[in-house]
KEKOLMAR-838319 format. One record per residue (C-alpha): x, y, z. Coordinates in steps of 0.001 Angstrom, whole numbers. Layout:
X Y Z
...
This chain:
0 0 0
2666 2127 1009
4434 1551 -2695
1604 2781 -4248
2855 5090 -7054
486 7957 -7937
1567 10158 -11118
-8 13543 -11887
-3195 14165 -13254
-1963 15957 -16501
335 12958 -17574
-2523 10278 -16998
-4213 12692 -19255
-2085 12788 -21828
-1308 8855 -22048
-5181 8529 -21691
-5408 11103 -24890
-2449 8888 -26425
-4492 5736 -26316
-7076 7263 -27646
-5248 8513 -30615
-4015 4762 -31679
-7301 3490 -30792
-9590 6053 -33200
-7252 7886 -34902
-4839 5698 -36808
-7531 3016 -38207
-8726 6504 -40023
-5532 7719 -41135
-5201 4294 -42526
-7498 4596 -44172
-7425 6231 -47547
-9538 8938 -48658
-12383 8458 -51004
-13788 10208 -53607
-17681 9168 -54520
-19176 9005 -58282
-22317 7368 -59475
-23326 6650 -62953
-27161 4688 -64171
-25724 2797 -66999
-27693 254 -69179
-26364 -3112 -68192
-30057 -4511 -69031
-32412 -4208 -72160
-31826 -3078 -75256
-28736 -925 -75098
-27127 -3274 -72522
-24131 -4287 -74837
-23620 27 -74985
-24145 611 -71238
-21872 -2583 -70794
-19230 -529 -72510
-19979 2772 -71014
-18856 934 -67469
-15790 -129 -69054
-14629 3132 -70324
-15580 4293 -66394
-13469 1364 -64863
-10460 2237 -67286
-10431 5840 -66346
-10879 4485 -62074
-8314 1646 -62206
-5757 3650 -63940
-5710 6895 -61340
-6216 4442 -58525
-3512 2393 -59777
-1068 6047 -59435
-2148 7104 -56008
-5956 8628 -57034
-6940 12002 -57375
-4936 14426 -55805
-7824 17193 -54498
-6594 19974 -52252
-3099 18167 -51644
-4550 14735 -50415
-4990 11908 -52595
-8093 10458 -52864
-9315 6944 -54444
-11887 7003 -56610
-15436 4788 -55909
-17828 4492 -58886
-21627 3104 -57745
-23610 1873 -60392
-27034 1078 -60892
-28495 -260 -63951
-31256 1726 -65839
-32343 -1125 -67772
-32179 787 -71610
-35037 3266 -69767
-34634 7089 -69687
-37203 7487 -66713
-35424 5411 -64950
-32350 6600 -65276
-33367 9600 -63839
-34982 7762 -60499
-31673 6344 -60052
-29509 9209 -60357
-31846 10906 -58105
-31292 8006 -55712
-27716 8302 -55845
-27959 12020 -55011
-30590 11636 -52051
-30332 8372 -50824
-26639 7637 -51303
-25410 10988 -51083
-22983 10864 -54180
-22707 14431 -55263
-20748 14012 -58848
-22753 12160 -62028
-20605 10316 -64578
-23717 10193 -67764
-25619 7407 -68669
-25586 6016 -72580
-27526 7614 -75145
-28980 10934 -75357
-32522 10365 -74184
-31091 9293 -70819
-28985 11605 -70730
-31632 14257 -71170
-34173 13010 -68406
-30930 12372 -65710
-29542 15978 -66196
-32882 17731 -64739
-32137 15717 -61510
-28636 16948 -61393
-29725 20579 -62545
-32494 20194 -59873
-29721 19275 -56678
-27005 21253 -58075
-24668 17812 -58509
-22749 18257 -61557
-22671 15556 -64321
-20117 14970 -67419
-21141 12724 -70094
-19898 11309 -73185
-22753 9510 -74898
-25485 12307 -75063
-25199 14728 -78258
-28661 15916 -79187
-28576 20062 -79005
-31555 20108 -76660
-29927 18621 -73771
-28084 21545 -73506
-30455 24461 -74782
-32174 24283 -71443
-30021 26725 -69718
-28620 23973 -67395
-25860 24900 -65502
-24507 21222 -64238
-24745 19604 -67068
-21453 18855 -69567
-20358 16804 -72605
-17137 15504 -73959
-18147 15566 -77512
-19689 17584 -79892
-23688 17773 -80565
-26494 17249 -82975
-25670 21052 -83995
-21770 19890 -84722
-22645 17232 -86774
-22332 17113 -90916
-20341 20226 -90591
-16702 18515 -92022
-18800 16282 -94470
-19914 19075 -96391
-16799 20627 -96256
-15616 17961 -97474
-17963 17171 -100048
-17519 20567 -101531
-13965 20066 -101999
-13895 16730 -104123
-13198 17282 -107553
-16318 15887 -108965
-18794 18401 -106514
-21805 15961 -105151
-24770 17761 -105990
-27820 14860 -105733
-28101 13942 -101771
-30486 10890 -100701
-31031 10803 -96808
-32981 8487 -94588
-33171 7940 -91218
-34442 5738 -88613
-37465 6650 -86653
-36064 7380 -82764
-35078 10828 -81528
-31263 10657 -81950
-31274 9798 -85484
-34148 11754 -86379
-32141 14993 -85030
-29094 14097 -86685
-30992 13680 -90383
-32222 17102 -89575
-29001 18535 -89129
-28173 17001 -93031
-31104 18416 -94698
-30418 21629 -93211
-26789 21351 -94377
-28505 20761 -97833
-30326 23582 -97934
-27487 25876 -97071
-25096 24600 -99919
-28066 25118 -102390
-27910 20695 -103202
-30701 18856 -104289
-32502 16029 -101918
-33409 13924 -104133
-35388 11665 -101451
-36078 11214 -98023
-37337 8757 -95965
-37611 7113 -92323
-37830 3456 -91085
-39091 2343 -87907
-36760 138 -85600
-36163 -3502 -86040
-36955 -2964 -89710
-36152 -6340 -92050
-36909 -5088 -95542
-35276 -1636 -96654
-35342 -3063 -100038
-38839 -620 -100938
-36736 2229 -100044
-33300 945 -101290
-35387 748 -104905
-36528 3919 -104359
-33259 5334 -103520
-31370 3830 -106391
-34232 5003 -109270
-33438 8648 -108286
-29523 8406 -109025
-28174 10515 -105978
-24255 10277 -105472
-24921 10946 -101466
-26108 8612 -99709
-26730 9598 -96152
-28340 7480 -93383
-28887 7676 -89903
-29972 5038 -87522
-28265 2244 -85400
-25730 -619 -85869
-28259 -3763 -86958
-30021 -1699 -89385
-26941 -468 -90735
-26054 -3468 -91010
-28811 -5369 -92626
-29120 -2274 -94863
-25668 -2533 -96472
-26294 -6369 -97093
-29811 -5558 -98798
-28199 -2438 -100541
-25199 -5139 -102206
-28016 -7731 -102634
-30370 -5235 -104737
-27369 -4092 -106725
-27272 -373 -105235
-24435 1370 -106172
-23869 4790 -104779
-20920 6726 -105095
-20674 7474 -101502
-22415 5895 -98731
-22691 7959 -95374
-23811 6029 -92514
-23300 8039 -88937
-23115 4680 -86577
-21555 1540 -88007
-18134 2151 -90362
-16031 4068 -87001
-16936 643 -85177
-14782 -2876 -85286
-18052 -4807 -84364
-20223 -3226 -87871
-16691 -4028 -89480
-16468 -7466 -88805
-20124 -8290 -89530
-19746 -6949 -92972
-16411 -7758 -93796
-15677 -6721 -97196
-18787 -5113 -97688
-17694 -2698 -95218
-15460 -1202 -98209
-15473 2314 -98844
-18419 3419 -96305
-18121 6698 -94861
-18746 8272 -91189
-18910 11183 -89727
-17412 10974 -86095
-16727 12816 -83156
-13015 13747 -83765
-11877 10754 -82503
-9684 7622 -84434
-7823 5472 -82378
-4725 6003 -84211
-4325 9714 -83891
-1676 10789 -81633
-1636 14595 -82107
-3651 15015 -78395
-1903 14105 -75537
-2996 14311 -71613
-626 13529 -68594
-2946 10777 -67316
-3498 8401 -70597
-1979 9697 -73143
-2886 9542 -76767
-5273 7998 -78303
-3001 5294 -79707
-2087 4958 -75889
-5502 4844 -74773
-6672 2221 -77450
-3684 -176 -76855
-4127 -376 -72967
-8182 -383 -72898
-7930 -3384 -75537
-5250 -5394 -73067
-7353 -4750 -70485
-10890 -5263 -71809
-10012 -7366 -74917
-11757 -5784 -77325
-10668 -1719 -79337
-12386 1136 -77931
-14549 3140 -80018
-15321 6752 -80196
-18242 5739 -77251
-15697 4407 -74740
-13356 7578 -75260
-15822 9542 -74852
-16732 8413 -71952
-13409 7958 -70085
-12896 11435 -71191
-15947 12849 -68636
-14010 11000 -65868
-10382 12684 -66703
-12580 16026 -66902
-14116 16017 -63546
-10378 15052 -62479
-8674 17698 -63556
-11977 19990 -62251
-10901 18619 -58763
-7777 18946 -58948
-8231 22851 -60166
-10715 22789 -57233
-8706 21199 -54869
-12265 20278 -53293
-15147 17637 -53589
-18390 20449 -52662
-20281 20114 -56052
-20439 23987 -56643
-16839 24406 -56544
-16359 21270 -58960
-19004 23182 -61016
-17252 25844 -61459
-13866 24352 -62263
-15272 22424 -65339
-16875 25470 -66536
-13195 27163 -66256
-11411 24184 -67794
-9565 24961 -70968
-7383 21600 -72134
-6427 19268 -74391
-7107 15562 -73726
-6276 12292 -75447
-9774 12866 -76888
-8955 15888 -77967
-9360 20034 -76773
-12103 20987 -74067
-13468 24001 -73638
-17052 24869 -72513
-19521 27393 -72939
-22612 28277 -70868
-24896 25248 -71839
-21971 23368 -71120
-20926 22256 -74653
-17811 21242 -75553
-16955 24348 -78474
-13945 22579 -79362
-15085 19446 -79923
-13881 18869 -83649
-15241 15791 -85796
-13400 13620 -88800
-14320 12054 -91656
-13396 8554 -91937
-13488 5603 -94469
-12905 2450 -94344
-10308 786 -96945
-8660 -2080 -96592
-10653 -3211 -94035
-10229 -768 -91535
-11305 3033 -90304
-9056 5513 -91668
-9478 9555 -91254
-9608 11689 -94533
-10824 14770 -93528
-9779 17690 -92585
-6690 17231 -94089
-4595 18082 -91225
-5438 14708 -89698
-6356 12395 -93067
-4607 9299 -92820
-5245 8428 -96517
-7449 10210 -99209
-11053 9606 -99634
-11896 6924 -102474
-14978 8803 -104404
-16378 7245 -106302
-16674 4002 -104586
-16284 942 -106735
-19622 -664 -108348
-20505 -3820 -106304
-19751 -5902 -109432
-16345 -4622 -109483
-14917 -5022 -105714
């Protein structure tokens, strides 16, 4: 009793304090910061092989900063945490669960869903909780005519389109003056015809026919008839990949020969490539500035887009298209928004994409007010030899474009 050692109330205090410290405080400091996106992708339904893809361009972009330490916001590095919900190919309910992420799960920055209509119904939940969202996959002009403030794109819109077709077409020695157009009957292709016949108008051509088919058509070969009788030497058609596809078949089949054939999905993709094979010849696109060959753009975090395409195919096994880069673009732009920010609050990261002026692997970004991308730039490509080349503008052609194509009976 007498040995009984007694030691002053401040130092039991601090060791007290100390044990608290290893007890609380260094699990936390162990544990590495975090920072929180959320995208409603399609992994179900009819665009579930797109929305697949549109995840895969959002892993690439996470695994590769997480890989180097994260984002570094406000001198702290912080790993990045995608949640994902599937909106089943449905626009409503892509905006339910991007309002769910906002409210229930409290993620405060949107990566975009696929496709425009989507994209359209989930940017009036982020306009309405002031969370901002980047997308890649969304183009028609009245997503951003709205005078939304937290909504951006990556690549250039419905308004952007045609614009280095023309030019092009005005600059081949033979001048195209007969244009045929059709399109398929759903919003995104229906704006983009639009933007052609507008285009037509403008350069004082002659349409020579128009027409629209609905999805899941089986039989263009009413139209294709049609088409062929009134001799145009522009072809241009908008729609999606399996009625490209079965259109080009019918169009060889029926003996169609067109000097150029424009189609705006299909030619820039290895999947419409490899289904038509050497039919594939000579087709035309108009694309959203990207190839996967172009190294002109470079970033700090991936690159070109040689570098981007070689990496994403090792990892994923299959070469990125002008979707995936897209879409791994809006995820390097709201990095390098946080790291201008050097904070997570949703305002702040607002206002640092509206500021950003860059050049990416995709190419430049710079925004105006509706949050468009005004130097998103678009190619013309062709595919020869069995793959996608560029050919205009010139100061990215990889070869020259073949016009007139070949007859059928002479490939």
């Amino acid at each position: 009793m007498g040995s009984e050692r007694r030691f002053p109330s401040h130092v039991v205090l601090a060791f007290v304090s100390g044990l608290l410290a290893i007890a609380v405080g260094c699990p936390a400091q162990a544990q590495p910061r975090v920072v929180a996106f959320g995208a409603a992708v399609s992994l179900s339904g009819t665009l579930a092989h797109e929305g697949q893809r549109t995840k895969d361009a959002y892993e690439f972009w996470k695994d590769l900063v997480n890989s180097r330490g994260g984002i570094n916001i406000g001198g702290v590095p912080h790993k990045i945490e995608i949640r994902y919900y599937d909106d089943q190919s449905d626009a409503t309910t892509a905006a339910k669960l991007v309002e769910k992420l906002v409210t229930v799960d409290g993620v405060k920055l949107i990566l975009g869903p696929f496709g425009s209509g989507a994209t359209f119904a989930a940017s009036t939940v982020t306009e309405k909780y002031r969370v901002p969202m980047v997308e890649g996959m969304g183009i028609m002009q009245n997503i951003f005519d709205r005078g939304y403030r937290y909504v951006f794109t990556t690549i250039s819109t419905t308004a952007q389109t045609y614009a280095p077709l023309f030019d092009l077409l005005m600059k081949l020695p033979e001048k195209p003056r007969r244009i045929a157009l059709s399109a398929q009957s759903a919003a995104f292709p229906l704006v983009q015809i639009e933007t052609a016949r507008r285009f037509i108008k403008t350069q004082n051509l002659e349409e020579v026919y128009y027409g629209e088919f609905p999805s899941g058509t089986k039989d263009f070969s009413s139209m294709l008839l049609q088409i062929k009788e009134r001799n145009p030497q522009v072809y241009i058609g908008t729609g999606y990949l399996n009625e490209h596809i079965l259109l080009v078949k019918q169009m060889k089949e029926l003996g169609v020969n067109l000097p150029m054939v424009v189609l705006t999905l299909g030619p820039t993709y290895p999947d419409f490539r490899t289904a038509l094979g050497k039919d594939a010849e000579y087709l035309v696109s108009d694309s959203h500035g990207w190839h996967n060959e172009i190294t002109v753009f470079r970033d700090a975090v991936i690159g070109t887009a040689q570098d981007y395409t070689r990496v994403f195919k090792q990892k994923f096994g299959y070469v990125p298209d002008s979707n995936q880069a897209c879409a791994t673009a809006a995820g390097l732009v709201f990095q390098l928004a946080l790291e201008k920010a050097g904070t997570t609050n949703p305002v702040k990261v607002r206002e640092a994409i509206a500021s950003l002026d860059v050049t990416t692997f995709l190419g430049p970004i710079k925004y105006n007010e509706a949050g468009v991308n005004v130097k998103a730039f678009r190619l013309v490509g062709q595919v020869q030899q069995g793959e996608y080349f560029a050919v205009h503008p010139s100061a990215y052609a990889q070869r020259k474009v073949i016009y007139p194509a070949p007859k059928w009976s002479e490939r």
